[in-house]
ROGU-531991 format. One line per 5 residues: number of its first residue (from 1); their letters; for each residue x, y, z of N, C-alpha, C. Coordinates in pm, whole numbers, plus 50000, padded with zeros to 5 digits. Example, Ala and Ser with C-alpha at 12.3 -4.5 7.8 and 13.67 -1.06 7.14 Angstrom:
1	as	51319 49431 50780 51230 49550 50780 51320 49670 50780; 51285 49775 50708 51367 49894 50714 51290 50003 50787
***
This chain:
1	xxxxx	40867 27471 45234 40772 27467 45120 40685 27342 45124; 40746 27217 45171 40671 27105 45219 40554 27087 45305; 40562 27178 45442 40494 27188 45520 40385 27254 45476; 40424 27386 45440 40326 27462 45404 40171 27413 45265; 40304 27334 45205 40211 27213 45079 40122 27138 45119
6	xxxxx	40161 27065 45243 40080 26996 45367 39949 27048 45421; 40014 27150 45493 39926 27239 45564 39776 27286 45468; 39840 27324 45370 39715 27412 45277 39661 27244 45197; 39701 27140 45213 39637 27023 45187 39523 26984 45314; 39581 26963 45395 39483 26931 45551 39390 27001 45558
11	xxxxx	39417 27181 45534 39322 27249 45549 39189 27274 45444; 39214 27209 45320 39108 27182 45239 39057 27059 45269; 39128 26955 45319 39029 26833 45351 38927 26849 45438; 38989 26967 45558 38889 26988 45673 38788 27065 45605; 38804 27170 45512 38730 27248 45513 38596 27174 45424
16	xxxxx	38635 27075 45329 38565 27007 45239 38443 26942 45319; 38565 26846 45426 38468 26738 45537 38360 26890 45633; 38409 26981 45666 38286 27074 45746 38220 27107 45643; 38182 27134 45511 38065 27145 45425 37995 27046 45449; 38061 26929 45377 38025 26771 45382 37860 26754 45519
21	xxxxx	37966 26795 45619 37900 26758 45736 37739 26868 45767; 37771 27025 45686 37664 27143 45698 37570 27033 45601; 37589 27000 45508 37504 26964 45388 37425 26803 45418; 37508 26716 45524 37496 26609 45507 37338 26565 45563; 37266 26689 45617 37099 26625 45630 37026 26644 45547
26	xxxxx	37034 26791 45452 37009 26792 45341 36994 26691 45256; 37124 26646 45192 37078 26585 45128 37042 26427 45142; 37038 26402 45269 37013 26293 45333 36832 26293 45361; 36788 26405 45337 36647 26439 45328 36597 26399 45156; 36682 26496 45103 36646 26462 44975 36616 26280 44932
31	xxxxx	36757 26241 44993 36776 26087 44880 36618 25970 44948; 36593 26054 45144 36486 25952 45099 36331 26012 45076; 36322 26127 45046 36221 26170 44955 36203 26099 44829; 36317 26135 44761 36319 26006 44629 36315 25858 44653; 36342 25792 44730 36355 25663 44759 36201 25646 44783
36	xxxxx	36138 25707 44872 35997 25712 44938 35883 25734 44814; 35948 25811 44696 35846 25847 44609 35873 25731 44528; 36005 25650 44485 36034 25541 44438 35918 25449 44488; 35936 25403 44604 35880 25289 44617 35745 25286 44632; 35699 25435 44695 35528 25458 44686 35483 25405 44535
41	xxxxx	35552 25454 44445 35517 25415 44301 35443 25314 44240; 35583 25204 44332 35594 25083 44275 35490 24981 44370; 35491 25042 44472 35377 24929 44580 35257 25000 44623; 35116 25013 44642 35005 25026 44642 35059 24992 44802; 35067 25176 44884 35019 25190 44995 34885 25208 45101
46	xxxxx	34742 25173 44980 34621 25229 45072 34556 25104 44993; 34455 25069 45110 34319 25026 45048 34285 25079 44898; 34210 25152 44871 34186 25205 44808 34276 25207 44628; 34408 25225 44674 34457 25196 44563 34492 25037 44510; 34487 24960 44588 34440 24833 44580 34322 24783 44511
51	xxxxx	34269 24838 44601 34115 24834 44527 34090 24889 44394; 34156 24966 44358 34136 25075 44224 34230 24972 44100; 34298 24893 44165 34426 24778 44043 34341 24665 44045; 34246 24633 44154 34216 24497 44113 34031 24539 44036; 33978 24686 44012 33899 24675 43946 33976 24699 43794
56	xxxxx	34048 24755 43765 34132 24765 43678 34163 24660 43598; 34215 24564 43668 34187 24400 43624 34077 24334 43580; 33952 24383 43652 33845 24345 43644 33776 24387 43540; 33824 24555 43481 33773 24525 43360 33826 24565 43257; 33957 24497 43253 34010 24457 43116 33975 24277 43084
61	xxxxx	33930 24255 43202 33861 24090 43196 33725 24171 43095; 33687 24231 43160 33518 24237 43099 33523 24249 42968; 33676 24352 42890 33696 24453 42813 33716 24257 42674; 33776 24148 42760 33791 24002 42669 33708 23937 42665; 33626 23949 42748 33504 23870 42768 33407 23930 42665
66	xxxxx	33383 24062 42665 33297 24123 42559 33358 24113 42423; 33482 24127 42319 33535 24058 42294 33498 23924 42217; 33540 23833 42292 33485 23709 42286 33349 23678 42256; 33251 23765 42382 33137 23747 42281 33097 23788 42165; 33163 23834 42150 33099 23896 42009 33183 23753 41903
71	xxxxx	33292 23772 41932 33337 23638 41827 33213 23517 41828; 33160 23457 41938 33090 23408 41959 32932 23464 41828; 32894 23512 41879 32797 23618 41827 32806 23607 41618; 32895 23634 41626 32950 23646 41451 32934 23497 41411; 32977 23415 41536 33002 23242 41454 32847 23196 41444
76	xxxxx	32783 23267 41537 32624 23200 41505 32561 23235 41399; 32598 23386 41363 32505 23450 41277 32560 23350 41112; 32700 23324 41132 32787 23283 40991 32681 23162 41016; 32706 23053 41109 32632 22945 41103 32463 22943 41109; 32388 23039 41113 32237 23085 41081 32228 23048 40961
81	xxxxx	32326 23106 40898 32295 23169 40734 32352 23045 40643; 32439 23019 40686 32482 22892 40615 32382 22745 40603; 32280 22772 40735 32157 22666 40767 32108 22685 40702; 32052 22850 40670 31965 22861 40535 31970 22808 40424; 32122 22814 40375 32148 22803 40233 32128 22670 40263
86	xxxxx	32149 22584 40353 32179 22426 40336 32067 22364 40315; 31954 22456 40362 31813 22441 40340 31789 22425 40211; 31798 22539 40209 31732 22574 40024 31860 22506 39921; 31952 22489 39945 32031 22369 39842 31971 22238 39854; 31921 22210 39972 31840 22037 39998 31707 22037 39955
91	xxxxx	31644 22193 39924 31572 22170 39895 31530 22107 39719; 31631 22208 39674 31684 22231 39481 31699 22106 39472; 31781 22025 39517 31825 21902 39487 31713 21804 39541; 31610 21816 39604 31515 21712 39650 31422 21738 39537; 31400 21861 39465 31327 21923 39350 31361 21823 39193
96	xxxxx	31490 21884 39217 31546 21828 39126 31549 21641 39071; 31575 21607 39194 31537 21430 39215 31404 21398 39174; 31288 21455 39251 31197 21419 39200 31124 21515 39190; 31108 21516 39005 31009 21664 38931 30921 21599 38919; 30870 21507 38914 30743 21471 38906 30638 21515 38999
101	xxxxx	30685 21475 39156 30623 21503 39271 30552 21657 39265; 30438 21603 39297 30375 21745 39359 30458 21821 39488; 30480 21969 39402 30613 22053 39482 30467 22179 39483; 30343 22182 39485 30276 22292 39524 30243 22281 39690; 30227 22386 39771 30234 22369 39896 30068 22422 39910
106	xxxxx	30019 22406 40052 29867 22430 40096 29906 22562 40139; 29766 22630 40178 29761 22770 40224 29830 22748 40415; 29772 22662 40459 29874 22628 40592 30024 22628 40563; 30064 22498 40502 30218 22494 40503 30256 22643 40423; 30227 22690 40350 30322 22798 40277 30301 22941 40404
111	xxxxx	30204 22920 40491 30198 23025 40607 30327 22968 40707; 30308 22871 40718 30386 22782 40807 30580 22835 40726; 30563 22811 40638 30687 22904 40579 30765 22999 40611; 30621 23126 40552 30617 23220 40563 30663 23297 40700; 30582 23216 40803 30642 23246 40960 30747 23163 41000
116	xxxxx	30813 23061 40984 30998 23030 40985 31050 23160 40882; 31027 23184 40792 31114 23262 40682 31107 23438 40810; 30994 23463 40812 30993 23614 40915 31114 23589 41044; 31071 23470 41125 31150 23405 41208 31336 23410 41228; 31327 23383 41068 31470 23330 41060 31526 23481 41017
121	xxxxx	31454 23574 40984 31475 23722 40933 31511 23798 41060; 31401 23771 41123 31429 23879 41329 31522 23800 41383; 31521 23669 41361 31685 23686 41429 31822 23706 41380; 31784 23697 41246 31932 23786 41193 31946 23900 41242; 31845 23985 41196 31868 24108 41243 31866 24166 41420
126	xxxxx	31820 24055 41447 31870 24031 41604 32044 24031 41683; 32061 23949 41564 32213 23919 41597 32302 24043 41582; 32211 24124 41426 32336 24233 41367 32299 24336 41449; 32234 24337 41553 32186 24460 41640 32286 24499 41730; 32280 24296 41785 32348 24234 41927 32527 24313 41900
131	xxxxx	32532 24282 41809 32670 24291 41760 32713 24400 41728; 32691 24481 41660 32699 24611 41641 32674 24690 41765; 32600 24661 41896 32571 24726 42003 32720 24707 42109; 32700 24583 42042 32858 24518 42133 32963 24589 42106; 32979 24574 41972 33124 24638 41928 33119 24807 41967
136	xxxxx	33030 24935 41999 32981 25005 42065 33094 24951 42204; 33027 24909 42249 33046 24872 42423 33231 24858 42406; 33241 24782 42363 33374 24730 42334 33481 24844 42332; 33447 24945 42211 33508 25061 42216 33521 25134 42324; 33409 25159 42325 33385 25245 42450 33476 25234 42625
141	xxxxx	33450 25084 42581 33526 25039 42743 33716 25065 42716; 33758 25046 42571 33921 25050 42527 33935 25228 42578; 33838 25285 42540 33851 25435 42545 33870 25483 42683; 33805 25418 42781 33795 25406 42899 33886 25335 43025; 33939 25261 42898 34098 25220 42995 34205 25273 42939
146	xxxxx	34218 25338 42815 34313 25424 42794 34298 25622 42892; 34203 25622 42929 34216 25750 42947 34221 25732 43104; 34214 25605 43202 34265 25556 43290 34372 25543 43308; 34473 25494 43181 34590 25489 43177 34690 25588 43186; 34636 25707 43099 34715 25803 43127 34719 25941 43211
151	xxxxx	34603 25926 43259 34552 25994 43376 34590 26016 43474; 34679 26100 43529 34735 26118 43684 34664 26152 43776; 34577 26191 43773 34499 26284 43832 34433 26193 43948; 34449 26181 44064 34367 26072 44143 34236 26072 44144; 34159 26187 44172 34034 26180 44201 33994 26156 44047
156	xxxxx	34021 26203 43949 33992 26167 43833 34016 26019 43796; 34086 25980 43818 34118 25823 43814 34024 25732 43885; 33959 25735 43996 33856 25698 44102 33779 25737 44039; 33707 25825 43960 33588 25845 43895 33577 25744 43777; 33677 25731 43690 33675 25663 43604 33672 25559 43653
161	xxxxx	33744 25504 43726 33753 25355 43805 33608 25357 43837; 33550 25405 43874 33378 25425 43928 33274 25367 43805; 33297 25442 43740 33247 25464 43598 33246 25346 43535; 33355 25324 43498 33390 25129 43447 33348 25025 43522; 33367 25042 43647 33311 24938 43726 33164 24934 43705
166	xxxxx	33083 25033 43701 32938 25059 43694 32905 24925 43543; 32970 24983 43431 32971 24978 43293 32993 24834 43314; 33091 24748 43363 33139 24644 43370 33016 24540 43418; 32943 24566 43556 32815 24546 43641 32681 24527 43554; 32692 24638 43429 32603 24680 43306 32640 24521 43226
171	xxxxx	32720 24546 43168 32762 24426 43070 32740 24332 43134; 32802 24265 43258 32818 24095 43304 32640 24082 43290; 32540 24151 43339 32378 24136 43362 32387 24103 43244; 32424 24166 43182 32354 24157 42994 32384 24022 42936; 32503 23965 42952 32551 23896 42915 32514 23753 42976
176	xxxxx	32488 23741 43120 32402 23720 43208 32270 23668 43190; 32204 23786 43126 32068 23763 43078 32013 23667 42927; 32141 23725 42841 32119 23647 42732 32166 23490 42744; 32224 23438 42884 32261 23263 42843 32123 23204 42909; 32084 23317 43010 31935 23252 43060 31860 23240 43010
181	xxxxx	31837 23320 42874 31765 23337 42796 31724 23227 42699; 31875 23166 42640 31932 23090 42583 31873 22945 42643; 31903 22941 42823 31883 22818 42855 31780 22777 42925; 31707 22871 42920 31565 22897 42930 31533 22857 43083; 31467 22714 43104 31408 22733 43311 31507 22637 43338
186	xxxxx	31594 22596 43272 31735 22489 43296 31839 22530 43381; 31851 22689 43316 31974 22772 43339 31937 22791 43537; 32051 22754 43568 32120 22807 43668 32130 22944 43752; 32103 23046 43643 32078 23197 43626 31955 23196 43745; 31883 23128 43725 31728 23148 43750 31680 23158 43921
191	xxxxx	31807 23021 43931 31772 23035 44099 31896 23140 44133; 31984 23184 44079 32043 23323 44160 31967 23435 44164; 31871 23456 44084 31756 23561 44100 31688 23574 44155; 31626 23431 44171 31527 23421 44253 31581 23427 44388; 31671 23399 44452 31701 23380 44579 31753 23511 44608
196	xxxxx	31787 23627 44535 31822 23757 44560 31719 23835 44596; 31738 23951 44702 31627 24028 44754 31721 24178 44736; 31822 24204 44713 31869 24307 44700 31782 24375 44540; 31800 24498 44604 31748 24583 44440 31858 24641 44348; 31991 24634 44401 32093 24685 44326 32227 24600 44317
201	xxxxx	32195 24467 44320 32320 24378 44291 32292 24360 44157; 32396 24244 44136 32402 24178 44021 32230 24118 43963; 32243 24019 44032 32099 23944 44046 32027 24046 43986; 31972 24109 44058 31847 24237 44033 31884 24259 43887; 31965 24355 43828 32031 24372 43731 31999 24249 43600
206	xxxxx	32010 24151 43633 32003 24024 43556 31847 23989 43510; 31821 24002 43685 31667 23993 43628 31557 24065 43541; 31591 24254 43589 31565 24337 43444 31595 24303 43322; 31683 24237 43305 31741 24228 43194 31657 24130 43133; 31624 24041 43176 31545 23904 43136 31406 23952 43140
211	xxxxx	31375 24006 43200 31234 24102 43200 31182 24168 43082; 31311 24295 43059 31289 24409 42914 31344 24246 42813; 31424 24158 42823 31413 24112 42674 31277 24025 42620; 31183 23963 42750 31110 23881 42722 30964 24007 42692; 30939 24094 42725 30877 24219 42704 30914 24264 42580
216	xxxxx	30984 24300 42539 31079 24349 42376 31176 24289 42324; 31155 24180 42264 31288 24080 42202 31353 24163 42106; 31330 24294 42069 31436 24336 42015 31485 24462 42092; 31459 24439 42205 31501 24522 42308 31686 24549 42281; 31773 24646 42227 31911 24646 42245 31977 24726 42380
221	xxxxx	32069 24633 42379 32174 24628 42474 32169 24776 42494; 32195 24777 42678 32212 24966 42694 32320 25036 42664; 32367 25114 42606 32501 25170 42606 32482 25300 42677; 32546 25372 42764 32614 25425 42804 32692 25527 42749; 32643 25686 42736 32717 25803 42672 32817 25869 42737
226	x	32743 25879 42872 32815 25934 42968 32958 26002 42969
***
């Protein structure tokens, strides 16, 4: 009864180990299919997908930078308006000091006014254009890295990656254009333009930009429906 206990023991080990051994490429296929799809995952095997993470980077930079300007943007307009008032409070109180003084103005100075007061009006509404166009852009680009994000789809992903990068190229000019603008024949901007001969870089781009704003100062920012 021992032997036989034995026997029908041995003969399931063998029979276990010859499955073992039918099955053992199988699933030795399988584990590095998964291992292979593991690590493809995790490491950027092509050009290309390399390239597709570091524009990715590039514009969630753009996505803070735009952002930022606009914080920027809001602190000027707060500090515009606050100049005003500081005006016209210095003025009440210079009134006030001395009422005696002749406070009637000439047909020059009250024109002379009149055009700071228009002045100080277009660029408010300059700013609330700038800004409101921005915050536009802003969205637009969050919308655009979320639907990147969840997107499997490769060629669809490369389009979008396409797309943003374009949008991104759009913004830096703009942004670009308005410090040259700002810093008028000082800026730095000026000789990268000039020394550019391409028609579709950056440069080029920059320089339209400085072009349509000095042509239409209330020229707004392009947005993009697409």
């Amino acid at each position: 009864m021992f032997i036989q206990s034995l026997l029908f023991f041995i003969l399931g080990v063998a029979a276990t180990s010859w499955l073992l051994i039918l099955l053992s490429p199988l699933i030795w296929r399988r584990a590095l299919h998964f291992a292979h799809k593991v690590f493809s995952a995790q490491i950027p095997l092509s050009l290309n997908e390399i390239q597709a993470n570091y524009d990715f980077l590039c514009a969630q930079h753009a996505v803070e930078l735009a952002q930022n300007e606009q914080k920027y943007e809001s602190l000027q307009k707060k500090y515009a308006q606050q100049k005003i008032q500081l005006s016209q409070v210095i003025e009440q109180l210079y009134q006030l000091r001395f009422p005696t003084q002749n406070t009637s103005y000439s047909s020059h100075e009250k024109e002379t006014i009149a055009i700071k007061n228009e002045n100080s009006a277009l660029t408010k509404n300059t700013f609330l254009m700038e800004i409101k166009t921005m915050r536009e852009k802003i969205a637009y680009y969050q919308q655009l890295l979320q639907e990147i994000q969840i997107d499997n789809d490769a060629t669809c992903h490369h389009k979008l990656l396409d797309k943003l990068r374009e949008e991104t190229k759009e913004l830096a000019a703009t942004l670009a254009a308005q410090i040259a603008l700002q810093e008028r024949e000082d800026s730095p901007i000026n000789t990268l333009i000039q020394n550019s001969k391409s028609k579709d870089d950056l440069a080029s781009r920059i320089r339209k930009k400085i072009t349509s704003k000095k042509t239409h100062p209330l020229h707004e920012l392009s947005f993009k429906n697409d």
